[in-house]
N, CA and C atoms of all chains as a GROMACS GRO file, in nm:
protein
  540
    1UNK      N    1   2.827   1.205  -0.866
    1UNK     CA    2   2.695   1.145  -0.880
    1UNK      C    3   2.589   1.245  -0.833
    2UNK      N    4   2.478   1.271  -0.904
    2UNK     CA    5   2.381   1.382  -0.880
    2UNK      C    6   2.288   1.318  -0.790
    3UNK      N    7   2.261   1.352  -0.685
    3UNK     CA    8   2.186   1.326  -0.631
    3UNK      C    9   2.037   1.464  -0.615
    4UNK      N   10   1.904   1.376  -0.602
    4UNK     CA   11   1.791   1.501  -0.571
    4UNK      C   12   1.663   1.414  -0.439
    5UNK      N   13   1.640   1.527  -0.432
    5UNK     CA   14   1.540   1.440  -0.297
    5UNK      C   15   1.422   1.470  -0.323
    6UNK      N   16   1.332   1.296  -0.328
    6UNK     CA   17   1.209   1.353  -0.385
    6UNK      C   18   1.126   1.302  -0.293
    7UNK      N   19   1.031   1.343  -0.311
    7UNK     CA   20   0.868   1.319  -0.259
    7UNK      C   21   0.729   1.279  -0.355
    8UNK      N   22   0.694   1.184  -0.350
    8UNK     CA   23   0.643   1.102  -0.445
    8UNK      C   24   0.479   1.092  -0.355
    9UNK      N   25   0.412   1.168  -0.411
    9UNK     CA   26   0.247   1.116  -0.353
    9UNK      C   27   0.141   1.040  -0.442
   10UNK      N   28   0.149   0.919  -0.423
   10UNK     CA   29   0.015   0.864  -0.500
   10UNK      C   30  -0.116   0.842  -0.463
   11UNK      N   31  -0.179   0.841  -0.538
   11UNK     CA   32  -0.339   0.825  -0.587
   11UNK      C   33  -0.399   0.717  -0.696
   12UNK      N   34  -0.353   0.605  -0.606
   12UNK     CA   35  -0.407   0.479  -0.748
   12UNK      C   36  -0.508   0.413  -0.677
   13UNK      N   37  -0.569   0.349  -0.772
   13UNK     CA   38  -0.675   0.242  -0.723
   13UNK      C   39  -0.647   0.124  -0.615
   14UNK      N   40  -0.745   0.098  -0.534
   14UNK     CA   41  -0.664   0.040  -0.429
   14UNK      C   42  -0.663  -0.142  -0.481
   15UNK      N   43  -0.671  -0.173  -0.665
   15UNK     CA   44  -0.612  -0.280  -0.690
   15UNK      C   45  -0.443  -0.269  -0.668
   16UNK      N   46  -0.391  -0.152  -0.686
   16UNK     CA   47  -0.237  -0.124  -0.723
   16UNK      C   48  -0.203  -0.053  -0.626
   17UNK      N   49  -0.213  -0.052  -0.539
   17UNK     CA   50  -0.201   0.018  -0.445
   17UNK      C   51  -0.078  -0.034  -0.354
   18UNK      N   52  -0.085  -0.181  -0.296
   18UNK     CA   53   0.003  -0.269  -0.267
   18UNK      C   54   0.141  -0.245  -0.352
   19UNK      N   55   0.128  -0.240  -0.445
   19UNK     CA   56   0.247  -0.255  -0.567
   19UNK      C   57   0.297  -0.180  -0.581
   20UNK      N   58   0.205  -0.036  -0.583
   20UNK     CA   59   0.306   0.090  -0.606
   20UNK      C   60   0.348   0.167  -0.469
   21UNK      N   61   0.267   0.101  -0.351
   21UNK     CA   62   0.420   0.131  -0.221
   21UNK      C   63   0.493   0.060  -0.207
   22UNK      N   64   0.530  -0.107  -0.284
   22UNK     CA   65   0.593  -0.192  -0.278
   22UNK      C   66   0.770  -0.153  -0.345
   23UNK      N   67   0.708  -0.076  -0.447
   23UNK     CA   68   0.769  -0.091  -0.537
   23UNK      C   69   0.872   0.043  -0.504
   24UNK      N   70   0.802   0.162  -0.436
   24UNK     CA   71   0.829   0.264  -0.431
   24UNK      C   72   0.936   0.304  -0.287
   25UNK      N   73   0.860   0.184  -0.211
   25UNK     CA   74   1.001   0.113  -0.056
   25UNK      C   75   1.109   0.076  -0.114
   26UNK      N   76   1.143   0.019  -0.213
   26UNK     CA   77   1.249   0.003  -0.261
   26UNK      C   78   1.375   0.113  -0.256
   27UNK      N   79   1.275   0.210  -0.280
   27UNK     CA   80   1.424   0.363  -0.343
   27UNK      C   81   1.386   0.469  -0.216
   28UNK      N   82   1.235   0.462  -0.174
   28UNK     CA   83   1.229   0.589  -0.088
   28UNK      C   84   1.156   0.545   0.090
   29UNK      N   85   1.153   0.651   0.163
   29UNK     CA   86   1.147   0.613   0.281
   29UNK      C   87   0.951   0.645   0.265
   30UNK      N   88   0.916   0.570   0.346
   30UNK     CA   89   0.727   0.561   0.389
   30UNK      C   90   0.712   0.662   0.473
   31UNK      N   91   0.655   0.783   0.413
   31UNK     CA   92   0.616   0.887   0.545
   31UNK      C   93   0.487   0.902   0.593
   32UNK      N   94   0.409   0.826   0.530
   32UNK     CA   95   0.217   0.883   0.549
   32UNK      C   96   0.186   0.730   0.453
   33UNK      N   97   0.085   0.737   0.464
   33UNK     CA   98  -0.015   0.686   0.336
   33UNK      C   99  -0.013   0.776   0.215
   34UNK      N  100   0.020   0.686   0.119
   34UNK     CA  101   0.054   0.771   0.000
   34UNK      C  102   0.140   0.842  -0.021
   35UNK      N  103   0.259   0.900   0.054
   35UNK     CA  104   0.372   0.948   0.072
   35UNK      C  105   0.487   0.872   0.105
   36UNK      N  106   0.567   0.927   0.017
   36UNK     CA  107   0.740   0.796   0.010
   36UNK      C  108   0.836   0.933  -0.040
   37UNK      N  109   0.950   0.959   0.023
   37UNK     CA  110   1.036   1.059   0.003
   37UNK      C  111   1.155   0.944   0.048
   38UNK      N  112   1.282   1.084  -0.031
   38UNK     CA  113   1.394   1.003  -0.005
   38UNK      C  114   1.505   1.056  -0.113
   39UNK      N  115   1.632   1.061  -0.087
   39UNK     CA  116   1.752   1.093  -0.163
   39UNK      C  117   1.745   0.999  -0.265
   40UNK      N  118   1.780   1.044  -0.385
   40UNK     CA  119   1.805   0.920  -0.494
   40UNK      C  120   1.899   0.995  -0.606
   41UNK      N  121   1.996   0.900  -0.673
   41UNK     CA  122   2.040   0.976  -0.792
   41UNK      C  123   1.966   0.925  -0.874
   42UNK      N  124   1.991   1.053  -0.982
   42UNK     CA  125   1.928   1.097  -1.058
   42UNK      C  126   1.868   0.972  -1.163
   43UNK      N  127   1.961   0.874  -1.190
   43UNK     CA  128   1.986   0.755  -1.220
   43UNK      C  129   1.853   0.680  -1.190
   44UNK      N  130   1.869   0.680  -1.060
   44UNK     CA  131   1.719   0.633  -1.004
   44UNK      C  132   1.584   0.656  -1.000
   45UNK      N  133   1.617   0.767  -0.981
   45UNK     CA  134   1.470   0.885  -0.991
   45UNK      C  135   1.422   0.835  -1.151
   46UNK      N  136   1.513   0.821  -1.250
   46UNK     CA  137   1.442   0.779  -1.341
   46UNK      C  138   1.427   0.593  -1.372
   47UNK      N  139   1.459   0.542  -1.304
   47UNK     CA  140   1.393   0.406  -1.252
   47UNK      C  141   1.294   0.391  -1.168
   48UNK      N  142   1.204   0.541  -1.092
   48UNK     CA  143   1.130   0.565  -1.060
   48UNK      C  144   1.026   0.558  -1.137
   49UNK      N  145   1.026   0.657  -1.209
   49UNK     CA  146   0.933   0.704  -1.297
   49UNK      C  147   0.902   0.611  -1.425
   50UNK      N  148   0.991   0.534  -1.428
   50UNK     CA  149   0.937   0.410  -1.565
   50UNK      C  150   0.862   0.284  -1.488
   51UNK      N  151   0.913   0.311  -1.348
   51UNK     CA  152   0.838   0.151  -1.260
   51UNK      C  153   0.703   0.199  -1.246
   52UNK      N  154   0.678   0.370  -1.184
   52UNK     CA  155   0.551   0.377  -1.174
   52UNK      C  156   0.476   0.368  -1.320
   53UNK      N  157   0.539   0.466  -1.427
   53UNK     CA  158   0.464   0.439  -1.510
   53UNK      C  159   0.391   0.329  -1.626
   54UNK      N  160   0.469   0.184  -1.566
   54UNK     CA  161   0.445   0.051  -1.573
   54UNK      C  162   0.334  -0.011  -1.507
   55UNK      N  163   0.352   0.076  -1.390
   55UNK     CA  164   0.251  -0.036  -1.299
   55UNK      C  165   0.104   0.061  -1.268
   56UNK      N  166   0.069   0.166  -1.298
   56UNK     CA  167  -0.004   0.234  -1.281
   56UNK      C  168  -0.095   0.183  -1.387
   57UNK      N  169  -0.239   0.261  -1.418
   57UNK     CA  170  -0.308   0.279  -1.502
   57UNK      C  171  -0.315   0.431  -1.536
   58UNK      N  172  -0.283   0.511  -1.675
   58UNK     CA  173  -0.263   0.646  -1.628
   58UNK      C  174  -0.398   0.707  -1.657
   59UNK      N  175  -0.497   0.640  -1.671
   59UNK     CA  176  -0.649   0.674  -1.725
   59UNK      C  177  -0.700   0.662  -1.541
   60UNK      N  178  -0.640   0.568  -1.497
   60UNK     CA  179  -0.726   0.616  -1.348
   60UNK      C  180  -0.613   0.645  -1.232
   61UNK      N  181  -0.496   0.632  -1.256
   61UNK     CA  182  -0.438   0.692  -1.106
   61UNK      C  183  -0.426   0.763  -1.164
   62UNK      N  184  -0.302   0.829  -1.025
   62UNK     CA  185  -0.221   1.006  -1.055
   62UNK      C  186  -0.160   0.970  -0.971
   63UNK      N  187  -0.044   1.042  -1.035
   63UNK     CA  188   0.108   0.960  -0.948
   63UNK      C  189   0.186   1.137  -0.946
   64UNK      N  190   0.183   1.232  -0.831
   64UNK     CA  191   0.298   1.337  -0.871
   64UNK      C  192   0.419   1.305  -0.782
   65UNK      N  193   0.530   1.349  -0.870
   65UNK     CA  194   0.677   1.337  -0.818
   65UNK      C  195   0.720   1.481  -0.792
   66UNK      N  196   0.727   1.522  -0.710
   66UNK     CA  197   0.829   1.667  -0.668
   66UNK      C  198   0.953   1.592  -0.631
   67UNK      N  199   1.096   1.730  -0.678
   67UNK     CA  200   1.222   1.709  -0.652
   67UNK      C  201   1.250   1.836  -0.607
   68UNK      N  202   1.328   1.822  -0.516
   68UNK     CA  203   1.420   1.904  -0.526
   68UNK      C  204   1.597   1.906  -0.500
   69UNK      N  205   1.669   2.029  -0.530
   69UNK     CA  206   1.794   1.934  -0.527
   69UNK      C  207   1.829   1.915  -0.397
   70UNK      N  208   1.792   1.950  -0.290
   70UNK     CA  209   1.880   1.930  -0.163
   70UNK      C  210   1.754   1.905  -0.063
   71UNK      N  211   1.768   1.830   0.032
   71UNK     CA  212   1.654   1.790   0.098
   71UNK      C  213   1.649   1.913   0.205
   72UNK      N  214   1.788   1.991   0.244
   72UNK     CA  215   1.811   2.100   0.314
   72UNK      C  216   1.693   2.249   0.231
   73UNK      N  217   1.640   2.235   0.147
   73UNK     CA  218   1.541   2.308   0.090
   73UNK      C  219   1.394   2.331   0.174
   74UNK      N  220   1.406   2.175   0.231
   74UNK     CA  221   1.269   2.175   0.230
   74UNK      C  222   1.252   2.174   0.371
   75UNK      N  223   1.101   2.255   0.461
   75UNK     CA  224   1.060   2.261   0.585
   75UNK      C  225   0.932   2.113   0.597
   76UNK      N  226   0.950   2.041   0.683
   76UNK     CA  227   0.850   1.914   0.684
   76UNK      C  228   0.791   1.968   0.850
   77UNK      N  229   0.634   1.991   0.805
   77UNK     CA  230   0.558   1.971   0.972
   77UNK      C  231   0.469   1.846   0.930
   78UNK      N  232   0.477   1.784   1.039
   78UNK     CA  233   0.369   1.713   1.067
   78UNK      C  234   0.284   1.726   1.181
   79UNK      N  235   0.133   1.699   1.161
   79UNK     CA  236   0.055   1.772   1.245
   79UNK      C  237  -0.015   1.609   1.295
   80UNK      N  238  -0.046   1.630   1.393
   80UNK     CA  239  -0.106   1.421   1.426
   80UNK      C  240  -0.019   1.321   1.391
   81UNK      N  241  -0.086   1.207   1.405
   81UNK     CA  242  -0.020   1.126   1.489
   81UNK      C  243   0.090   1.094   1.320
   82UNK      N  244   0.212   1.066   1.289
   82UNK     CA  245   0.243   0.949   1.189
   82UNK      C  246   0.181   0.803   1.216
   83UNK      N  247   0.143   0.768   1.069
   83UNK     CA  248   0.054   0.670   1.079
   83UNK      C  249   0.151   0.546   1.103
   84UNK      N  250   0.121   0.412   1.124
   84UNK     CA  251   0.193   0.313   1.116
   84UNK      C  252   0.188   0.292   0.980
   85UNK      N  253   0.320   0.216   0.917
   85UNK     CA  254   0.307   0.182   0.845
   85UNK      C  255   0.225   0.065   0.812
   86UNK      N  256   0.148   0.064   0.675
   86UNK     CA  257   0.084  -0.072   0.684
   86UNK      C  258   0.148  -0.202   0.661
   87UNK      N  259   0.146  -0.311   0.681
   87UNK     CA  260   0.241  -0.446   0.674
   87UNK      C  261   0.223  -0.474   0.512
   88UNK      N  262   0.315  -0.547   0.519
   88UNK     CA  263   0.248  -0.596   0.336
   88UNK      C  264   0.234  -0.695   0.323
   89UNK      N  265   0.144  -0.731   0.338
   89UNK     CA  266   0.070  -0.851   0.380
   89UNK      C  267   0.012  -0.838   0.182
   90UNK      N  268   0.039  -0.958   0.147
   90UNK     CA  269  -0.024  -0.975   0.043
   90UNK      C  270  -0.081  -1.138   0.003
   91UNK      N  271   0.618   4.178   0.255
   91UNK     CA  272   0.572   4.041   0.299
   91UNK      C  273   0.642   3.928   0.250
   92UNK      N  274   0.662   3.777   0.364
   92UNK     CA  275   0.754   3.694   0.333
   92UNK      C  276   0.636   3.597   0.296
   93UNK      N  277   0.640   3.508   0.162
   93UNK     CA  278   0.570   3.432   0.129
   93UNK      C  279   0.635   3.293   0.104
   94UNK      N  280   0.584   3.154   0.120
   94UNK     CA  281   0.644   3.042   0.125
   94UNK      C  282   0.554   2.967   0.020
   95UNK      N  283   0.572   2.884  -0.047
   95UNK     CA  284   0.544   2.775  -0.104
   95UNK      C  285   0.502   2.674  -0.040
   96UNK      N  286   0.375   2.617  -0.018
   96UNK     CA  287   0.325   2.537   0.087
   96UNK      C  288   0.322   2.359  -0.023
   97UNK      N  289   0.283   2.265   0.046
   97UNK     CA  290   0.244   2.158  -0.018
   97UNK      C  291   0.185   2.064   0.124
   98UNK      N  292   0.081   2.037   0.094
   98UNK     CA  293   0.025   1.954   0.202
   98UNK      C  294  -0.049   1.863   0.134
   99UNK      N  295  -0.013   1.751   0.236
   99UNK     CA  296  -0.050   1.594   0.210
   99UNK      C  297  -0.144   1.548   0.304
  100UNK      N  298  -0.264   1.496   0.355
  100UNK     CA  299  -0.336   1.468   0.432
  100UNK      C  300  -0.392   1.318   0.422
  101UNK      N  301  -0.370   1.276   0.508
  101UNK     CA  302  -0.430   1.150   0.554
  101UNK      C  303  -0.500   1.118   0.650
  102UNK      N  304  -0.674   1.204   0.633
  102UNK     CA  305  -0.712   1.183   0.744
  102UNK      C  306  -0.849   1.064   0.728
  103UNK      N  307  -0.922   1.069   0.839
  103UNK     CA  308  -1.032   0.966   0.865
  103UNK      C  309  -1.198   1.018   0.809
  104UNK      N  310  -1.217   0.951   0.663
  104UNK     CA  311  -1.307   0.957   0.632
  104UNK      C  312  -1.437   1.079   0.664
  105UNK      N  313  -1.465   1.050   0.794
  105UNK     CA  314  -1.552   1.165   0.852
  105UNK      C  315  -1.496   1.307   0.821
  106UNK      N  316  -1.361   1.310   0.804
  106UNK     CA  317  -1.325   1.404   0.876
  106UNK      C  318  -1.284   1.513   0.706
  107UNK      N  319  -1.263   1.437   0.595
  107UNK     CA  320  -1.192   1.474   0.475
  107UNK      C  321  -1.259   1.557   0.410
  108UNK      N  322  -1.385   1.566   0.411
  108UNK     CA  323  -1.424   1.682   0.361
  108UNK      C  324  -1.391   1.805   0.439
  109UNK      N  325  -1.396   1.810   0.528
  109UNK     CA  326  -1.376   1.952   0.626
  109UNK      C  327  -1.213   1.961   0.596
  110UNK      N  328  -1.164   1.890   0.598
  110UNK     CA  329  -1.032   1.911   0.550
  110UNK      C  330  -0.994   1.995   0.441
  111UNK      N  331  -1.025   1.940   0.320
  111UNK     CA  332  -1.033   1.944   0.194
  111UNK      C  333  -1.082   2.070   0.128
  112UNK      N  334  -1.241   2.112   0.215
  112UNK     CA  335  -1.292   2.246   0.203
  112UNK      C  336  -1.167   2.357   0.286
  113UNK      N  337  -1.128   2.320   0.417
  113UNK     CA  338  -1.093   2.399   0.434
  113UNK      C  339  -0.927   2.436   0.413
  114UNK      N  340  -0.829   2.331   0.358
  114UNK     CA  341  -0.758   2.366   0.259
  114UNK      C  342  -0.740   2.480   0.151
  115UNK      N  343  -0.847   2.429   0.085
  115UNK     CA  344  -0.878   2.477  -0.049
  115UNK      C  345  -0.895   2.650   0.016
  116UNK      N  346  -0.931   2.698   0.078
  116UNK     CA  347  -0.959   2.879   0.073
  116UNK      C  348  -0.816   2.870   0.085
  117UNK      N  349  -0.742   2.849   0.108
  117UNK     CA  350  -0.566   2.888   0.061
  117UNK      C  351  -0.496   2.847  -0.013
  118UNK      N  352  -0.541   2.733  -0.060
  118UNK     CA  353  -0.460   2.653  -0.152
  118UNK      C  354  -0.530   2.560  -0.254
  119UNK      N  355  -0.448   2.536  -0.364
  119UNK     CA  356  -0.511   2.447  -0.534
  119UNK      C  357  -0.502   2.308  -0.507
  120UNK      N  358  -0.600   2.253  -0.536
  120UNK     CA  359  -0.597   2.131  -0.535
  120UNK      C  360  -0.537   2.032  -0.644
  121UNK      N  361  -0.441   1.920  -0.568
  121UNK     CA  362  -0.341   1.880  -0.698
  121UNK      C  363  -0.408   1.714  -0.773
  122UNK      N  364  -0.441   1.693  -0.629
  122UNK     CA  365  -0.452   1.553  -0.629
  122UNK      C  366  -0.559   1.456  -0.484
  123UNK      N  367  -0.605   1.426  -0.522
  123UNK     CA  368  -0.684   1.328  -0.399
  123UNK      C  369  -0.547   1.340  -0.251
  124UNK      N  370  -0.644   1.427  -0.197
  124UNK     CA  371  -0.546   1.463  -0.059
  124UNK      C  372  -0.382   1.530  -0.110
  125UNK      N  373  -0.403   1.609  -0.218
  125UNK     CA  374  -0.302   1.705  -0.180
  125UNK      C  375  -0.341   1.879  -0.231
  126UNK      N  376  -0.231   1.931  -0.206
  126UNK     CA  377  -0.318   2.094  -0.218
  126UNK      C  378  -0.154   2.175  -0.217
  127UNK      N  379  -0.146   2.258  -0.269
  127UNK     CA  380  -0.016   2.304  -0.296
  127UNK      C  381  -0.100   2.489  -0.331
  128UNK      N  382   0.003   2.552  -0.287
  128UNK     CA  383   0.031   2.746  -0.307
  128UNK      C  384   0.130   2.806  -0.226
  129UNK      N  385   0.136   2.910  -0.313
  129UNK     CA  386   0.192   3.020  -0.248
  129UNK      C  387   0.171   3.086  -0.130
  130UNK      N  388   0.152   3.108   0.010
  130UNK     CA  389   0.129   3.156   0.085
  130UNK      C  390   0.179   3.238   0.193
  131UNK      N  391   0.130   3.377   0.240
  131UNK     CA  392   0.247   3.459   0.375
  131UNK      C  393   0.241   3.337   0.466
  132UNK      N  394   0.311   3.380   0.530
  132UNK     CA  395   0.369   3.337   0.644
  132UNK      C  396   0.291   3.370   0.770
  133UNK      N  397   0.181   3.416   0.750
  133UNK     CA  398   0.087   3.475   0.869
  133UNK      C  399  -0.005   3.388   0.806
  134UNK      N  400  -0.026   3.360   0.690
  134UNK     CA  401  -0.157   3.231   0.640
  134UNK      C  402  -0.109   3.108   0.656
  135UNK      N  403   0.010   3.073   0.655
  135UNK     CA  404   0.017   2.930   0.686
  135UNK      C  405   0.036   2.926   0.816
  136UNK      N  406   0.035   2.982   0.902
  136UNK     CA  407   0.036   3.000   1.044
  136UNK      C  408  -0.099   2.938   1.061
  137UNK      N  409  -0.206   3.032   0.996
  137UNK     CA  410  -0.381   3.029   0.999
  137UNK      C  411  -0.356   2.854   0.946
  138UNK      N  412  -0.326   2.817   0.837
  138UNK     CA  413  -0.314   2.694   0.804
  138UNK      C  414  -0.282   2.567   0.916
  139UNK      N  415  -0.191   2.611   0.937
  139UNK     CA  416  -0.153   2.490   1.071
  139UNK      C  417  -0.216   2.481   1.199
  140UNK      N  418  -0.272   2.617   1.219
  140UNK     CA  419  -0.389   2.587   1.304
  140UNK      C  420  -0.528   2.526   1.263
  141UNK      N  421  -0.534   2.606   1.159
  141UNK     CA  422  -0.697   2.523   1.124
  141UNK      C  423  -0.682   2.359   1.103
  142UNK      N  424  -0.576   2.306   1.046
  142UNK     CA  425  -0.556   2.195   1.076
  142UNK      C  426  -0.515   2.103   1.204
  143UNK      N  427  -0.489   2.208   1.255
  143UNK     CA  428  -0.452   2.095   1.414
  143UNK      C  429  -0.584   2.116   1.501
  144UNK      N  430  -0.713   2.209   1.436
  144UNK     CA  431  -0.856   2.232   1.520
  144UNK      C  432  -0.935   2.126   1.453
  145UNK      N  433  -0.938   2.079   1.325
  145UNK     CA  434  -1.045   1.982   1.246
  145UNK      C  435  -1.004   1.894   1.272
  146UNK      N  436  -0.865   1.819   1.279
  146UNK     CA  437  -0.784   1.712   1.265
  146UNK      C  438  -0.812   1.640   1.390
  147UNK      N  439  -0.815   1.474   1.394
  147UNK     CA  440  -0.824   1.408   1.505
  147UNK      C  441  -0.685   1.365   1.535
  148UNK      N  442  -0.569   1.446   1.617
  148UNK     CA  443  -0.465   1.398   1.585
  148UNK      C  444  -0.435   1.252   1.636
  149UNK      N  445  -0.520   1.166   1.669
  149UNK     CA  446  -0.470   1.009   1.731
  149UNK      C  447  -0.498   0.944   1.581
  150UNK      N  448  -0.518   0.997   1.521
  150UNK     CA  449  -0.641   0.961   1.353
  150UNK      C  450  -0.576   0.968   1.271
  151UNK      N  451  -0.567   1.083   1.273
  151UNK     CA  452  -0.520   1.203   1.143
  151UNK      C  453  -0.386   1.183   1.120
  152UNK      N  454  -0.332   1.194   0.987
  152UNK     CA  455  -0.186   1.276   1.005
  152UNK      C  456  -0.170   1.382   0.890
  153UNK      N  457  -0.106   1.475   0.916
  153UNK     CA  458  -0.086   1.601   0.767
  153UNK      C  459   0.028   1.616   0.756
  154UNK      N  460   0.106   1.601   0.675
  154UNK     CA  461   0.265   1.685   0.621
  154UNK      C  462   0.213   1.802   0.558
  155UNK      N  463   0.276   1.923   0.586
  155UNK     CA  464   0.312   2.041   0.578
  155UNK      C  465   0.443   2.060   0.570
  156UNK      N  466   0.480   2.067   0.390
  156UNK     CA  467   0.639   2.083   0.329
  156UNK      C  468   0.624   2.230   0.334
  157UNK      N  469   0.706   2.281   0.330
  157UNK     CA  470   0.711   2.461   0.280
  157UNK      C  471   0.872   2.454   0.205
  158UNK      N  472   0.868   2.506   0.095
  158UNK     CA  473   1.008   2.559   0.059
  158UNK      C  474   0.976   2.705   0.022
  159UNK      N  475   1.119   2.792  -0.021
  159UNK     CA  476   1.129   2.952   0.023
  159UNK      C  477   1.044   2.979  -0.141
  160UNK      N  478   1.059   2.880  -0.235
  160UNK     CA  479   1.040   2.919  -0.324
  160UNK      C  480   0.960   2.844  -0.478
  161UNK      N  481   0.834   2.901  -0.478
  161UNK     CA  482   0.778   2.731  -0.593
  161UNK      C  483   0.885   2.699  -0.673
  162UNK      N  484   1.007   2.786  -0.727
  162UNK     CA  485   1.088   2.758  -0.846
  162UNK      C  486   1.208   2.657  -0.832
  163UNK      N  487   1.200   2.614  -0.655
  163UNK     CA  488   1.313   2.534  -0.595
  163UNK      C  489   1.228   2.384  -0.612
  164UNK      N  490   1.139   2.385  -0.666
  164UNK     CA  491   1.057   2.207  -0.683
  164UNK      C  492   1.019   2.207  -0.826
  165UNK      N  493   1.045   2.086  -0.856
  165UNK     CA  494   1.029   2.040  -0.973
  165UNK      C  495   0.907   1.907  -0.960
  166UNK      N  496   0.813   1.940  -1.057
  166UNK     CA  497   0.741   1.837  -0.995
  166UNK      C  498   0.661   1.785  -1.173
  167UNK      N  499   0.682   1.618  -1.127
  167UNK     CA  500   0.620   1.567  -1.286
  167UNK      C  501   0.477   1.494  -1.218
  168UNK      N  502   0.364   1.470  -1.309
  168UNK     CA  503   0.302   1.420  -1.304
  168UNK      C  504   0.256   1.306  -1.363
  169UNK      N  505   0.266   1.166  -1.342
  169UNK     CA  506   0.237   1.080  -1.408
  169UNK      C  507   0.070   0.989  -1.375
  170UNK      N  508   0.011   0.956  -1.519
  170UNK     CA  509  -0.135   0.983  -1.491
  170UNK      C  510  -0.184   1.069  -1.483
  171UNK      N  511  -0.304   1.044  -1.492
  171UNK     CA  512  -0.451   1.160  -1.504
  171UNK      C  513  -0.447   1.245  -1.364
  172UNK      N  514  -0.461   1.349  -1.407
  172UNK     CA  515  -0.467   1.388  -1.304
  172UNK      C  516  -0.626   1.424  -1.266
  173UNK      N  517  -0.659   1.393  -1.109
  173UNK     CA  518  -0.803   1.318  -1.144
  173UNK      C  519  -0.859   1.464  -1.110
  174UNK      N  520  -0.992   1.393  -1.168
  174UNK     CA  521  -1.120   1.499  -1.154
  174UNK      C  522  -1.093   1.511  -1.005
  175UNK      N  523  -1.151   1.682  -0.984
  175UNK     CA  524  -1.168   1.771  -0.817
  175UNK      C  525  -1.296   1.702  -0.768
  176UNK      N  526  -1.295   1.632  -0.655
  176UNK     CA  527  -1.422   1.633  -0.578
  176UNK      C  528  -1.492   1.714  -0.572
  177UNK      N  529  -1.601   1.720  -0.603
  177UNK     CA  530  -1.734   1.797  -0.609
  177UNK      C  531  -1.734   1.819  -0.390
  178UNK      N  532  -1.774   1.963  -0.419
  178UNK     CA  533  -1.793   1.947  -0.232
  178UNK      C  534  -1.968   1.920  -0.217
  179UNK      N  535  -2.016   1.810  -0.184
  179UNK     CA  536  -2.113   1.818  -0.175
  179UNK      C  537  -2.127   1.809  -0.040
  180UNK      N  538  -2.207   1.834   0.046
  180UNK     CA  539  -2.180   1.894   0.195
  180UNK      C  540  -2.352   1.789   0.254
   0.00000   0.00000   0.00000
């Protein structure tokens, strides 16, 4: 099973906003506001990309997905505080 | 010279995002509402992580700073517009 580790940053209107970190907790972990990373096969990653591109508007968000294949690729700093996550209160 | 592939994500406090944003940008392209991605030595993202931990309110703020060895090790799709650059109006 292929697995890749992605990092998913969005930029939607804050009608959809709720929905597409809702939706996006499902497969990946909450690192920031607007940031959701996380191992997924490949399988998934493209159950990613059809949920966002469902629930988005592509005339006003922007949704980018980076992958790569091994999460051992990548260096993560964080500088301040990690935010809390927000509740989902809807 | 050793050069890295940067990607930074910022989530900071209103006041604070333009100074961010401007000062991003002299090293790096802007991708997306709070993100910024390049190529950079390793003596500039040094300069990078400081200038961000001097503007930044870190009880406030938070920034991810990914680096991988190489832009050709990320794959990255974009779904949606990718939006118009903020004008820096100061």
């Amino acid at each position: 099973m292929v697995v890749v580790y992605v990092i998913v940053v969005y930029d939607v209107s804050v009608e959809r906003v709720d929905k597409v970190r809702i939706f996006l907790k499902q497969y990946l972990n909450w690192m920031q506001n607007s940031v959701l990373e996380g191992e997924v096969t490949k399988a998934r990653l493209k159950e990613i990309e059809l949920g966002v591109e469902e629930i988005i508007e592509k005339k006003e968000d922007s949704v980018i997905i980076y992958t790569v294949r091994d999460e051992a690729l990548v260096n993560r700093r964080f500088i301040g505080e990690p935010k809390v996550e927000p509740t989902n209160i809807l």
